[in-house]
Each structure stands twice: as structure tokens, then as C-alpha cells.
Phi, psi and omega in degrees: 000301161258142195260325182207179156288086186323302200173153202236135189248136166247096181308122156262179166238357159208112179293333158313312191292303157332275175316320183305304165323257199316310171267343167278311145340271212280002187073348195311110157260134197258169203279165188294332157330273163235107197230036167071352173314148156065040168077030188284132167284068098275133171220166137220148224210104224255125177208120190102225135270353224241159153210134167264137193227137188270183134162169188244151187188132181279351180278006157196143176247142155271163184217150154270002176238039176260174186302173178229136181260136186264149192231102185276144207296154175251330170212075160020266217276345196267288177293350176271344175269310199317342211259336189288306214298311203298349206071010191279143175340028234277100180281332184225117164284159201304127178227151178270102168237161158355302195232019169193161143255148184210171192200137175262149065358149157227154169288180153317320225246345173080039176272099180284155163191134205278142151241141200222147172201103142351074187325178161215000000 
């Protein structure tokens, strides 16, 4: 019935604030569609087949307990000291299992969001 995931919405309440995270943190480039020009509360950031998406809307609040996009790592240990370095949130610290590693984030907004990298 469904082939992919379009895209993952994060609510935020300040899209300046926001864009600083996702894009100075996290590296996060937004894609030429909607990339926040001419003041848009929508940015979206293209990762993958996959998209992440910020935006303010009074029809969604972030929540810490709403859902979480997991965002995979090309090299782990490289992004948890950049996110450490950065001051960032840490909710689950960096952990090891059978088939992965992952560490929870929180955004400005207490918005989780996972980093993860897949054994092979």
C-alpha cells in the first residue's frame, strides 16, 4: 500500500532558532524546494531518500513525548563528540547494541531525534 516515507515533520516555535540546530548542529542542508527563503516558517532538508522537515504552525506543537526520526550516522563516534562539543541535549547517551549504535537528542524545542548507525 505504501513505497516510502515522504517526509518526517518536526514542530517548532522559533524557525530562526530552529535552522541554527538543524543546520549549524546538525549540518542539515535545506533542500531548493523549501528552503526557508523569503521568511518561510518551512524548511525542509532532504537526507537520503528521506526528508526532514522544521516548521511553526499554530495547528502543531512540539512535544518530548511525540514521535522521533532516526537520522543515520556515516560515522558515530565523530557525530556524538561534534553534538557533545555543541552543547547539545543528550536524553539516551550513546549506547551500543547487537545491531547498532544510537544516542536521543532533544532540539530547541525538546523534539527528540535519534542518531543511529547500523552495524553491518
Amino acid at each position: 500500500m505504501f513505497k516510502n516515507i515522504a517526509f518526517t515533520v518536526y514542530a517548532v516555535t522559533n524557525i530562526k532558532r530552529s535552522r541554527a540546530f538543524y543546520e549549524g548542529v546538525l549540518g542539515l542542508k535545506p533542500n531548493s524546494e523549501f528552503d526557508g527563503s523569503n521568511n518561510s516558517p518551512w524548511v525542509e532538508y532532504n537526507i537520503g531518500e528521506g526528508t526532514i522537515s522544521i516548521g511553526c504552525s499554530p495547528d502543531w506543537k512540539p512535544s518530548p513525548d511525540g514521535a522521533v526520526a532516526a537520522l543515520e550516522a556515516n560515522d558515530f563516534d565523530l557525530v556524538i563528540a561534534h553534538l557533545k562539543k555543541n552543547n547539545v541535549v543528550f536524553k539516551v547517551e550513546p549506547s551500543v547494541y547487537p545491531t547498532c549504535s544510537m544516542a536521543v537528542i532533544e532540539d530547541p524545542d525538546k523534539n527528540k531525534v535519534l542518531i543511529h548507525k547500523k552495524k553491518v
